[in-house]
C-alpha positions, 0 to 999 in steps of 0.5 A: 644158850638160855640152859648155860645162861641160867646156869651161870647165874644159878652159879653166880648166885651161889658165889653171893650167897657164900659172901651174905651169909655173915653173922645174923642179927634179927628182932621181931617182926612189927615191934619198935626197934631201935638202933643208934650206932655212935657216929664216925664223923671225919671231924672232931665234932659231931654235925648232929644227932637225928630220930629216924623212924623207918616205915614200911613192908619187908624191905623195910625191916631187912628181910633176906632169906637164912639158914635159920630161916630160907623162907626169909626174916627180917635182920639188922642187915636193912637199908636202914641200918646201912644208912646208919652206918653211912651218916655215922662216917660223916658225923651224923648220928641216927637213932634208929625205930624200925616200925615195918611189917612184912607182908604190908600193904597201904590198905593194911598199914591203915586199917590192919589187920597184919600179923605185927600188930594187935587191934586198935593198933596198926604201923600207922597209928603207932608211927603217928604216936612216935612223931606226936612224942618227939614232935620238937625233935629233928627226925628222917622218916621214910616211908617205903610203900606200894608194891604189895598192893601191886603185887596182888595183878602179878601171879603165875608168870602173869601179869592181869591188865585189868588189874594194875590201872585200878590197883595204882588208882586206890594205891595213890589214894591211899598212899595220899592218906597215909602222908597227909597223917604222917605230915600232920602228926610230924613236927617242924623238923621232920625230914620225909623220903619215899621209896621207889621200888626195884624190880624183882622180875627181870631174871624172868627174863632169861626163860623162854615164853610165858617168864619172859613175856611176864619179866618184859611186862613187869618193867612197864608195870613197875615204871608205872608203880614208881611214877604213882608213887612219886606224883604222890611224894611230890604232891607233899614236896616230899623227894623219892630215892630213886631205887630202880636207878640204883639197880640199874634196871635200865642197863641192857648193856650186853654182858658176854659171859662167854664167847657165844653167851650173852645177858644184859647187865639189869640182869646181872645186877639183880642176881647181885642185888636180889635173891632171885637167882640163888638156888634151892632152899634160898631162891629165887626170893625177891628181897635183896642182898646185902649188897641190894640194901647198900645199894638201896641205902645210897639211894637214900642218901643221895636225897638227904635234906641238907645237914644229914 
């Protein structure tokens, strides 16, 4: 059953890939990119115009795997970008400055050193540089941080336990440093969001033994990721989207897809919302699709401050 289950998804996937591979726009990785799309409001007048600056790792700056590059690089198809779309409907115009790295961790977005920027600089002391510029500006900033630093406790189908305690212990303490110099360097009408995060490994879950013992450990380790990251956010008064529910990672509704097959809905969400289930050159990539990054958008929105 687990041959045909992953077939399906296999062949899922494939359909998902043929429906995101859409016109492509990339910019370089690290470098300040700066979007503003001209708001659609449903009036006749505009609400308001807001900076937003976007920090983070590769989910920040919209990476998805291409034919240009299977591997994956960062496109103008993000979160961010959607969630400039989706304000712009509703009158609303964001000034987009995208400062994210891919591969980053908190450790490095401090100290450095990453492939995106040059020493003395890393993604924190320029996005201190940005807010300190337009400190009388209304701006959204957000922040998305954490799971590299956890990731390093998940390697070969495994997960260490010695390992994710002592990761989420330093992660909280950075992550504290990290809000405590962006909320000073902001102004009084700067706007601050945290990301949560999904979880990329619960099609692990349709293998037989060492995957499925990792995918059902993997939930217990990224519930304990997004409870330290909100404890850390809410310290600050500081909402967090709630991503993980936007992949409704907590749906084990059984989902026949034949007669004797059987999965669960989380499952099948993550072979739409992710790249995990795409076949050979694509997948299995654990950043999300188009459709993930619009889920991931909406999540955002859902904690807007009032006026956005």
């Amino acid at each position: 059953m687990r041959t045909r289950q992953t077939a399906w998804l296999s062949a899922l996937a494939i359909v998902l890939i043929g429906v995101s591979f859409t016109l492509v726009q990339l910019h370089a990785p690290g470098s300040a990119t700066t979007t503003s799309v001209p708001a659609r409001p449903t009036s006749n007048v505009a609400k308001a115009t807001y900076l937003y600056l976007d920090i983070g790792a590769s989910v920040s700056v919209g990476v998805q795997p291409t034919p240009r590059d299977p591997t994956g690089q960062p496109t103008s198809r993000g979160y961010s970008n959607r969630l400039v779309t989706l304000e712009g409907a509703k009158g609303v115009t964001l000034k987009l400055t995208e400062l994210g790295c891919p591969g980053e961790s908190i450790a490095m977005m401090i100290h450095g050193p990453d492939p995106c920027y040059v020493a003395p600089d890393t993604q924190l002391s320029d996005a201190v540089v940005f807010l300190r510029a337009h400190h009388n500006a209304m701006t959204l900033v957000t922040v998305d941080l954490g799971f590299n630093t956890l990731d390093v406790c998940f390697r070969h189908n495994d997960i260490d336990p010695t390992c994710v305690g002592p990761k989420l212990a330093v992660l909280k303490g950075q992550l504290r440093y990290v809000m405590n110099v962006l909320t000073r360097a902001g102004g009084a009408h700067v706007s601050f969001i945290g990301l949560g995060h999904y979880n990329p490994y619960l099609t692990k879950a349709v293998k037989e033994g060492a995957a499925e013992t990792f995918a059902t450990n993997s939930v217990a380790a990224l519930r304990r990721l997004n409870q330290a990251l909100g404890q850390v956010y809410g310290s600050f008064k500081v909402p967090m989207a709630d991503v993980a529910t936007a992949f409704h990672e907590a749906d084990l509704t059984k989902v026949h897809i034949t007669k004797t097959e059987v999965t669960t809905a989380n499952v099948q969400y993550e072979c739409k919302f992710t790249w995990m289930c795409a076949p050979k050159p694509f997948g299995p990539n654990l950043h999300p699709t188009d459709a993930g990054y619009q889920a991931i958008a909406q999540a955002i929105e859902l904690v807007l401050p009032k006026g956005l």
